[in-house]
C-alpha positions in Angstrom: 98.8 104.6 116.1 102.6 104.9 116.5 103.9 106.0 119.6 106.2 108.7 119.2 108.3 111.3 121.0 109.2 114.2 119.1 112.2 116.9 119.4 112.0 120.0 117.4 114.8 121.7 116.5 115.0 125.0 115.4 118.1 126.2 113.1 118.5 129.9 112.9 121.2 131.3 110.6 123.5 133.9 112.1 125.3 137.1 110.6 124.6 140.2 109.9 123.5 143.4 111.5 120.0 143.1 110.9 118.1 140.9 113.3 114.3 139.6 113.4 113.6 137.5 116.6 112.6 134.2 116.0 109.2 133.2 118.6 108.9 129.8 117.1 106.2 128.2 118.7 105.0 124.3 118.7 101.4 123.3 118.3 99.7 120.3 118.7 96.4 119.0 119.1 94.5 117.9 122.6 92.3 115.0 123.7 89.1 116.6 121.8 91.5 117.3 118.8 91.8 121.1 119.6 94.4 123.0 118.1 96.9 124.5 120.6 99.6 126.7 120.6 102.6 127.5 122.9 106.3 129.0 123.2 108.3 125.9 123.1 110.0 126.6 126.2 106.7 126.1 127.7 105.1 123.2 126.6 102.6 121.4 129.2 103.7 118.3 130.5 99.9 116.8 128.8 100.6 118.5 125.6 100.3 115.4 123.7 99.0 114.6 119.9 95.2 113.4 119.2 94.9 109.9 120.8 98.5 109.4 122.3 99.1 109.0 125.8 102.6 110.0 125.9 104.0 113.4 126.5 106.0 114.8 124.0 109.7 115.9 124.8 110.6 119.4 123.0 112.6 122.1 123.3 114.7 124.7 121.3 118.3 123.5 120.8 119.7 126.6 119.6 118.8 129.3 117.3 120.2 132.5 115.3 119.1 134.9 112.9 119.2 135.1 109.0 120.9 138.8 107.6 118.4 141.6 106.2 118.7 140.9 102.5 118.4 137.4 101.7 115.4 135.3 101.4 115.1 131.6 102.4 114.1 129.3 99.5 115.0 125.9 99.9 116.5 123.7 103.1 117.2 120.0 102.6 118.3 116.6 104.8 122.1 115.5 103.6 124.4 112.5 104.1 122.6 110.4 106.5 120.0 112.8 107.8 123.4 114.8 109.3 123.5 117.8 107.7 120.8 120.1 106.2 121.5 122.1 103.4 120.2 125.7 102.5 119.8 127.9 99.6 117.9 130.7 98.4 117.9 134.1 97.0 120.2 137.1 97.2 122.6 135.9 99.6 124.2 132.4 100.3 124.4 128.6 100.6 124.9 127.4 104.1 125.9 123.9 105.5 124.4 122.6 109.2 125.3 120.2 111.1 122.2 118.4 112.9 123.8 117.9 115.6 125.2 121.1 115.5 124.8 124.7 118.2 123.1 126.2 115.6 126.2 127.8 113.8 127.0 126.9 110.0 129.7 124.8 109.2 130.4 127.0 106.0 128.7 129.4 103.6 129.8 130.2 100.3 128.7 133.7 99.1 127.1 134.3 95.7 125.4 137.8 96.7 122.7 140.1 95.0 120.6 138.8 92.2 121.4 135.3 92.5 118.9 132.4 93.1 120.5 129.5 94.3 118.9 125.9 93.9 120.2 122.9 96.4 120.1 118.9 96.5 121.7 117.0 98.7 122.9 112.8 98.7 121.5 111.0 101.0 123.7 108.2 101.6 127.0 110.3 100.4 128.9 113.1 101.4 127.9 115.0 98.1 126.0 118.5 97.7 125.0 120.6 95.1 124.1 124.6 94.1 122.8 125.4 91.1 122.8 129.2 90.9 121.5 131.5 88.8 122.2 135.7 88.4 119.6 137.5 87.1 120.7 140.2 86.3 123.9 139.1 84.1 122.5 135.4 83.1 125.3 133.9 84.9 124.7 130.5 85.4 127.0 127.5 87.4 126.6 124.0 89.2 128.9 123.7 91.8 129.5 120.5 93.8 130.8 120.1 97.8 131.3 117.6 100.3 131.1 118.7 104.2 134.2 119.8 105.3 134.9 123.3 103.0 132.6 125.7 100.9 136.0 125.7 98.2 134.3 123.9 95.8 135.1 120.0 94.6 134.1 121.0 91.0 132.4 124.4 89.3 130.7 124.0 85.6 130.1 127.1 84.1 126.9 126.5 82.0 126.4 130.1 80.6 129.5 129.7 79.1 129.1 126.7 77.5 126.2 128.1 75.9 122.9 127.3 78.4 120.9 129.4 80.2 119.0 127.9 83.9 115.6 127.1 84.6 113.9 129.9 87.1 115.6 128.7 90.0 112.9 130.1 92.0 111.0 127.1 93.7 111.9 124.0 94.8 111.9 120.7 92.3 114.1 122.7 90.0 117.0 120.5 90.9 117.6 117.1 91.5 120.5 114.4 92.6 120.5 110.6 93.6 120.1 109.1 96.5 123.8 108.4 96.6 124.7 111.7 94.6 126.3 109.9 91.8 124.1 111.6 89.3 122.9 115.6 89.4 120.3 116.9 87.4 119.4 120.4 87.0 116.9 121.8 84.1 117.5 125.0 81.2 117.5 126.1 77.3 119.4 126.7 74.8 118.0 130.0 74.1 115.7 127.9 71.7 114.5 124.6 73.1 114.8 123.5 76.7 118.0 121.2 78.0 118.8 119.0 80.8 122.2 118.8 82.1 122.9 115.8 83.6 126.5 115.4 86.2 128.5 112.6 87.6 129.8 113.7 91.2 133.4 113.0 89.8 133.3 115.7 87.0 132.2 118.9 85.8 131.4 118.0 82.6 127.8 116.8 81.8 127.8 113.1 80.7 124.8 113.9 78.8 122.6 116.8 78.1 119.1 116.0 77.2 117.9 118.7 74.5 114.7 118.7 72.9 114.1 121.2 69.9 110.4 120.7 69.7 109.8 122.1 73.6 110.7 126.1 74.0 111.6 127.3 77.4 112.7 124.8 80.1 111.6 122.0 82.5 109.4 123.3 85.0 109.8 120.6 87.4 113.2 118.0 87.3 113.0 114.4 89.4 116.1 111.9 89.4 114.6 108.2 90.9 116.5 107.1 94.1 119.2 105.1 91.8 119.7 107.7 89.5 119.0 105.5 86.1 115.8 107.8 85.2 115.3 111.7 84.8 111.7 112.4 84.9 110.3 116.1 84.2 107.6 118.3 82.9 107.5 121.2 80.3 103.7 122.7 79.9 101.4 119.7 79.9 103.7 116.9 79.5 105.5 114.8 81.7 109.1 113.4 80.0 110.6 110.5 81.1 115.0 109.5 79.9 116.9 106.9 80.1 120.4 108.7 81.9 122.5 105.6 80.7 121.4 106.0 77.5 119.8 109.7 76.9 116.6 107.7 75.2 113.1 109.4 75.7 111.2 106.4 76.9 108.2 108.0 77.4 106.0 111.4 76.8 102.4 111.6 78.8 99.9 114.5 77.9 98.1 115.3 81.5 95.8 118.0 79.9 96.8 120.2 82.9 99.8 122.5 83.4 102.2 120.6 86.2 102.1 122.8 88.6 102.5 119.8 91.1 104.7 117.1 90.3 105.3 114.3 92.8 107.1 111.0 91.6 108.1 108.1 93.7 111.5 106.9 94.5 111.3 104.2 91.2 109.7 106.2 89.1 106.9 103.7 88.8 103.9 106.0 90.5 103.3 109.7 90.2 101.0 113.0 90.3 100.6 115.6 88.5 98.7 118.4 87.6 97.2 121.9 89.0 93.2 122.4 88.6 93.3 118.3 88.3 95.7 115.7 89.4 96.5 112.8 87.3 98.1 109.5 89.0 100.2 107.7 86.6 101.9 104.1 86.8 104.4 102.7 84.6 103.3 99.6 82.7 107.0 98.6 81.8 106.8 100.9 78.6 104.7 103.6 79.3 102.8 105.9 81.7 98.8 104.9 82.1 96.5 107.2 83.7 94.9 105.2 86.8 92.5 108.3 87.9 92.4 111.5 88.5 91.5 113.5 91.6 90.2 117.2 91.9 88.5 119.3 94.4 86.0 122.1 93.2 87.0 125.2 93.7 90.7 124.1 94.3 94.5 124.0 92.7 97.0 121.2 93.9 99.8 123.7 94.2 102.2 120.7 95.4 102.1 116.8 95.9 104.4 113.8 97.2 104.1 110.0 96.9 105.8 107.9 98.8 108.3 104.6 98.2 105.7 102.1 98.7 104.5 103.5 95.3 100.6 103.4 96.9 100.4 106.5 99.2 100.2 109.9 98.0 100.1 113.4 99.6 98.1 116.4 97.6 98.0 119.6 98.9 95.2 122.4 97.6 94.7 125.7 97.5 91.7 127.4 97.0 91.3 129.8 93.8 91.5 132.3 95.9 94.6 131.5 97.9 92.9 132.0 100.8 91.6 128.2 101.4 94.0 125.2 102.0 93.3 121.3 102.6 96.1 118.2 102.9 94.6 114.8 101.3 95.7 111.7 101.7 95.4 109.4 98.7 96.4 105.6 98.7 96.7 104.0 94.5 94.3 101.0 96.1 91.6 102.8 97.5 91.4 105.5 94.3 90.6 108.7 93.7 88.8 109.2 96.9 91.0 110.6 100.1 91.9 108.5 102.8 91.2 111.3 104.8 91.6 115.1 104.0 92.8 118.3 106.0 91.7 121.6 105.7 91.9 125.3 106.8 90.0 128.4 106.2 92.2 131.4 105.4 90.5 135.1 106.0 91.3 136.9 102.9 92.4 136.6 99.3 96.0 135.7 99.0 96.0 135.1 102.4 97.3 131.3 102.3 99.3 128.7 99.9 100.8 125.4 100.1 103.8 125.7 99.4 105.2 122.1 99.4 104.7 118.6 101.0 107.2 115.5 101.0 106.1 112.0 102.8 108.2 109.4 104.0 109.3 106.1 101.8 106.3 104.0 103.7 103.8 106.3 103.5 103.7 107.0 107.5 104.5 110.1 107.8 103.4 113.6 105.7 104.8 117.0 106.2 103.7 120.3 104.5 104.5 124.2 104.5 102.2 126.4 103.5 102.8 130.6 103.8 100.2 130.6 106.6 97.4 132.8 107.0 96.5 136.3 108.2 94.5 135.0 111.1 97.4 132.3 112.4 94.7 129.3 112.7 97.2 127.1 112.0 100.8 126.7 112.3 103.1 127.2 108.7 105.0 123.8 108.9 103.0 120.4 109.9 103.3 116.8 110.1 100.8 114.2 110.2 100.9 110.5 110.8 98.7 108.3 107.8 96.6 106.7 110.8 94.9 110.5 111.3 93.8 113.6 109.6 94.5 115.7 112.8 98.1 116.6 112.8 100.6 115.3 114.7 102.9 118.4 115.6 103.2 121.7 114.0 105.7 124.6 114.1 104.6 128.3 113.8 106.8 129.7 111.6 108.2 133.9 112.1 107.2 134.1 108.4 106.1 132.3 105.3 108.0 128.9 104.6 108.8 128.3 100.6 110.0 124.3 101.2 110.8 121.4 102.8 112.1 118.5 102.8 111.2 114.9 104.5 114.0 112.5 105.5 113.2 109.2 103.7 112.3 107.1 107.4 110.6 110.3 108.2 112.6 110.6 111.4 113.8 114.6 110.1 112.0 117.6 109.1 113.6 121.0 107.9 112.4 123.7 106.3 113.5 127.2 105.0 111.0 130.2 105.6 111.1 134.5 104.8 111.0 135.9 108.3 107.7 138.0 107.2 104.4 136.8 105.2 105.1 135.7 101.6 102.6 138.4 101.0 104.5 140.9 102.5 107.3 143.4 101.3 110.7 141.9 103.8 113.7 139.3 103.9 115.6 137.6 106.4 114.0 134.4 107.3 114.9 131.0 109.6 115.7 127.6 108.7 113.8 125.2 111.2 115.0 121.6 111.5 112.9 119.0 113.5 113.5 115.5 114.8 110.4 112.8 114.9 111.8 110.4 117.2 109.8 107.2 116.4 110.7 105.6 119.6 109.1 102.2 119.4 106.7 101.4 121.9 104.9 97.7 123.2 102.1 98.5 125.0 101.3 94.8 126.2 101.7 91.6 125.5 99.4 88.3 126.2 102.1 85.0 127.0 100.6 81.9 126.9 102.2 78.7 128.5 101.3 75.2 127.5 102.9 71.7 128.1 102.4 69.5 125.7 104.4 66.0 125.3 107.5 67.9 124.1 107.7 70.1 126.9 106.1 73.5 127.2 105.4 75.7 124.4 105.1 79.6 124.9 103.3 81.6 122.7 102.8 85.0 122.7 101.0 88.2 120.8 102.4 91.8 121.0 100.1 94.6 121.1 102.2 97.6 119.2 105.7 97.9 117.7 107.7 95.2 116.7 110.9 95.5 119.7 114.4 94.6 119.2 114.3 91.2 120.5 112.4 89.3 122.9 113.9 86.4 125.6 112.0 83.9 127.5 112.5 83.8 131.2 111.6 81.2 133.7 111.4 80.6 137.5 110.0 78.6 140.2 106.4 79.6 141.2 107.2 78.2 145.2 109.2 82.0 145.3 105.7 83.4 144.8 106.9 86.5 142.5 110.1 86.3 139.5 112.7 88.3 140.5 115.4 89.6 138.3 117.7 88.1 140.9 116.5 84.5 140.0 114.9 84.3 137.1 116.8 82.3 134.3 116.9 83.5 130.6 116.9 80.0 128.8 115.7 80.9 125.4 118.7 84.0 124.5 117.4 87.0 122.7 115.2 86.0 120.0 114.1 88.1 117.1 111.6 90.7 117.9 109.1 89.2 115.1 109.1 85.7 116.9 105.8 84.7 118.1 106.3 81.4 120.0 109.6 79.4 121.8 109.4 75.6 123.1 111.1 74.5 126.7 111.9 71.3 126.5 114.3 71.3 129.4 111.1 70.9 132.0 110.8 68.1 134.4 107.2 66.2 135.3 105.1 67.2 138.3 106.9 70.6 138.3 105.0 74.2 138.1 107.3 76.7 135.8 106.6 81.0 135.5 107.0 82.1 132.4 108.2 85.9 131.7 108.2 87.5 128.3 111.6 90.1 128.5 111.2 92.5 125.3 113.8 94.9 124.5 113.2 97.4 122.7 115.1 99.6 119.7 115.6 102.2 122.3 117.2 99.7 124.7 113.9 100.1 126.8 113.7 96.8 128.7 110.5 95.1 129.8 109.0 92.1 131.4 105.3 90.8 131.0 103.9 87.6 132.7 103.6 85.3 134.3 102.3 82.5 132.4 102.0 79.4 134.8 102.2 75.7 134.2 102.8 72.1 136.0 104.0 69.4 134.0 102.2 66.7 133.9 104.0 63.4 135.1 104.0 60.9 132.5 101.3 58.5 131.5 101.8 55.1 133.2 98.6 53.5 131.7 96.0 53.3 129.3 93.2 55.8 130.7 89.7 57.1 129.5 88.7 60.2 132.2 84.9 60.5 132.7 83.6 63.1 130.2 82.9 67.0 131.1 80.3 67.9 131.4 78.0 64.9 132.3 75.0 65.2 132.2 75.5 67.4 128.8 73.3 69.7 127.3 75.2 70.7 124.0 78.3 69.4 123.8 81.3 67.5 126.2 84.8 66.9 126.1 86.9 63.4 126.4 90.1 63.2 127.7 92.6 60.0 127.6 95.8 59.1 127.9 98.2 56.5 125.7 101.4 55.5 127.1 103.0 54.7 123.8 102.2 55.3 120.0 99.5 53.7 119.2 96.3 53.1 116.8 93.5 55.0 118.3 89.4 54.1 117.8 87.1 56.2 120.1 83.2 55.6 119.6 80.2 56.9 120.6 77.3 53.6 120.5 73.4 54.5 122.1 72.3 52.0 124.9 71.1 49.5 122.1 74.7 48.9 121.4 74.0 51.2 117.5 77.1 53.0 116.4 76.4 57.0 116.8 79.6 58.6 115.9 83.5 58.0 115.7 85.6 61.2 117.2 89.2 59.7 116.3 90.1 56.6 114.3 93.9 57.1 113.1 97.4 56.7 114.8 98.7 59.1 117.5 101.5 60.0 120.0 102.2 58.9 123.3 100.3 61.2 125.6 97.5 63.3 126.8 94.7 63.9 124.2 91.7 65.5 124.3 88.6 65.4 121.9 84.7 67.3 121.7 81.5 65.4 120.9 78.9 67.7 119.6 75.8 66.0 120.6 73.1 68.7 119.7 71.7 66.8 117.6 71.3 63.8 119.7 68.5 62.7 121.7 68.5 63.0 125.4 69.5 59.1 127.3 73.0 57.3 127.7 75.6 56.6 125.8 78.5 54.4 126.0 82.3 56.2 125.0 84.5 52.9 123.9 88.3 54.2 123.5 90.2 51.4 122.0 93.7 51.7 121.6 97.3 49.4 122.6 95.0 46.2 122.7 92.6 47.3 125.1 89.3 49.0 124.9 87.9 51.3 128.5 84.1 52.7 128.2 82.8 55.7 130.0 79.4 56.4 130.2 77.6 60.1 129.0 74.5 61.6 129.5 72.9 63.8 127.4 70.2 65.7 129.3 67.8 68.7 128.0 
């Protein structure tokens, strides 16, 4: 399992009069895989996940409170995992700064009865609001980069006729990963729409309409490069061309799409609600590849992940008092990698409310509302290797989203300050950092000399680091010092397994170190590997085989001072051929060969190498 050192980070929004104090608290999971919960200002120095020897690193960088009034919807990772975005109802769309003390760059204000829908670029300084007033229908996009809530662009869809998709949950809105393209989902008044943006205008480059599907989408996904929009409306999951505005493909999952999870290509997703459906594009079309379902359960929200294999479900009981997290893999099927799950204590006590999973499939989060009887923290991440979670954050209230950072390095989320359940606003947005510090926990080096000097090889148990050097020194100064050791090799790639010294003398003893640097500039040294080089071969030589008597087997070693053709027979006492070990050309140098005499009776034998005009014979004995 990864080694990993984790920083939470918890971002409370400031203003206004009325103030709910935030007792975030982090949990993780002991040696015995017991669930444990503590103020994050005193976390034990062992408090470490399942199965990881390293003690994690937390503690609250600043924090604030969220005005009476408002309720926290939606909180996503922006422009290089730098900013996190928020939305929400009744109140306003804030800017953070990751980095930041915990104070908004900017909110712009769109006040009561608005529901306000967010998406933010990943590798540009582009964000997005949709919002959406209730009570007068009113119904804009607007578009921002970091430094000002004055908007770059406003299009004002009720006026050109459209109306917005419940801006409600998260999904409802979508933007590239370079925020080029902007997709948000509505109707006509007759038959649903989807407006479609380039980050340079206001005016949609296309709007998808489709007269034979009433209402709107219920879920909208852009892939990474922004060439496909792929949504749902009732059963079916639609999938357009954006360069074109071409419907390439319809697929009936017999299931309302609740949950609606869709890879970064587009090629793999789930969907469904009682069942899920996993579908993979064929280069035309979406085919079914199975489904998965879980008696007695809805999948209320799903993710799958960039390597288009791994997928997250997340299930709630009928009841919404049950939940469970499984983790589903395309090669393995329909049956869970390994599954989650938590007992809630009464009806409508508990719901996922959404999951997200990094673009290698290593790292899952979720947020569920959490239940009455707090068994387990609101907000959790787990790591694929393990169904016990990694790290969890107890929420004040009932989280409605969040959002994973593609390399799973961030975690934010937006949550009411009170139970969904219950009657109350105000709320916190909570940002963590998973530091995937890489970590080498040993390393075996290997030094060999062979005719071309010495050859080190080595094997790395845990991360791949940085780079890697090879070190040598003198083994008559007993111990290698940094003061003396030389770095002949340079830093090599961290992948490289193996480096060859020729610049060695004969009859000398070398100390090999293996210096690995690691990503976090951690440096480390593992060794020594020892070796004497051999002086060179002067003559011809056939060394008395090992061992003699033999039982099983022996070993032959000899030694050619020049390339040569090389015969080397085995012949009983009566002079009849047994075996030949080597018949073929080699190098100049010291060779060694086995003779697997098992099934040879026991007496003598003769061993006749013949090789540079000369012939030497040993003799063996194979004793039982």
């Amino acid at each position: 399992m990864r080694i990993t050192q984790i920083v939470i980070l918890v971002l409370l929004l400031a203003g206004g009069t009325f103030a709910v104090p935030c007792s975030a608290t982090f949990g993780y999971a002991d040696e015995n895989g017991n669930w444990t919960e503590t103020e994050l200002s005193d976390i034990p120095a062992e408090a470490v996940p399942a199965g990881n020897p390293v003690p994690l690193d937390c503690e609250i960088l600043w924090d604030g409170v969220i005005p009476y009034g408002e309720i926290l919807k939606f909180a996503v990772i922006g422009y290089n995992d730098d900013y996190v975005w928020q939305g929400g109802w009744n109140g306003a769309a804030r800017l953070f700064e990751m980095a930041g003390d915990g104070t908004p760059l900017w909110e712009i204000v769109f006040g009561n009865d608005n529901r306000i829908s967010v998406a933010a670029a990943q590798t540009a300084d582009i964000f997005y609001a949709a919002a959406n007033n209730i009570s007068n229908d009113a119904f804009k996009v607007h578009k921002f980069n970091h430094t000002s809530s004055t908007p770059d662009w406003v299009w004002d869809g009720a006026a050109a006729g459209y109306h917005s998709a419940y801006l409600d949950l998260p999904g409802r809105v979508d933007c590239s990963d370079d925020g080029s393209v902007f997709a948000v989902g509505g109707h006509d008044g007759d038959s649903l729409a989807v407006m479609l943006f380039h980050d340079d205008s206001p005016t949609p480059f296309l709007i998808y309409e489709d007269e034979t599907i009433g209402g709107f989408p219920q879920h909208v996904r852009l892939t990474a490069d922004g060439s496909k929009c792929i949504f749902t409306a009732g059963d079916y999951v639609y999938r357009v061309d954006v360069a074109t505005g071409t419907l390439e493909s319809t697929y009936d999952t017999g299931y309302t799409t609740y949950s609606f999870g869709v890879s970064p290509d587009g090629s793999l997703i789930a969907v469904g609600y009682g069942s899920q459906a996993v579908i993979q594009w064929d280069g035309s079309q979406y085919v079914r590849q199975f489904y998965v379902s879980n008696s007695g359960y809805n999948i209320h929200a799903c993710a799958v992940a960039g390597d288009n294999d791994t997928i997250v479900l997340t299930w709630s009981s009928t009841g919404w008092d049950d939940i469970a997290v499984s983790l589903i893999s395309l090669a393995n099927g329909n049956t869970p990698l390994w599954t989650w799950e938590a007992t809630g204590s009464s009806t409508y006590d508990d719901l996922c409310a959404w999951a997200d999973i990094s673009d290698d499939g290593e790292w899952i989060g979720f947020c569920s509302w959490g239940n009455y009887n707090n068994s387990h923290p609101e907000v959790m991440v787990f790591n694929r290797d393990s169904s016990t979670p990694w790290f969890g954050i107890d929420t004040e209230g009932s989280p409605y989203s969040m959002d994973l950072s593609r390399d799973g390095q961030y975690l934010c989320c937006g949550s009411k300050v009170v139970h969904a359940n219950v009657n109350g606003s105000g709320g916190n947005v909570i940002a963590s950092r998973i530091d995937h510090t890489t970590a080498v926990d040993s390393v075996d080096l290997f030094a060999n000399s062979r005719d071309d000097g010495v050859l080190l090889s080595w094997s790395i148990l845990g991360d791949t680091p940085a780079s890697v050097s090879v070190l040598r020194g003198l083994t008559q100064n007993d111990t290698l010092t940094p003061t003396w050791s030389v770095d002949i090799s340079g830093a090599l790639a961290g992948s490289a397994t193996s480096w060859l010294d020729v610049s060695v003398e004969p009859g000398v003893e070398y100390a090999y170190y293996l210096e690995v640097t690691e990503f976090d500039g951690t440096v480390s040294r593992f060794g020594p590997s020892e070796v004497i080089v051999p002086v060179a071969v002067s003559e011809l030589a056939l060394s008395d085989p090992y061992p003699n008597p033999a039982n099983e087997s022996l070993t032959i070693h000899y030694e050619l001072t020049q390339n040569a053709t090389v015969k080397l027979h085995i012949y009983d006492v009566a002079g009849r051929l047994v075996e030949t070990l080597v018949s073929g050309e080699q190098t100049a140098g010291r060779h060694s060969v086995s003779w697997d005499s098992s099934a040879s009776a026991t007496g003598v034998y003769l061993l006749r190498l013949e090789a540079e005009g000369k012939a030497i014979t040993k003799r063996a004995v194979i004793s039982r």
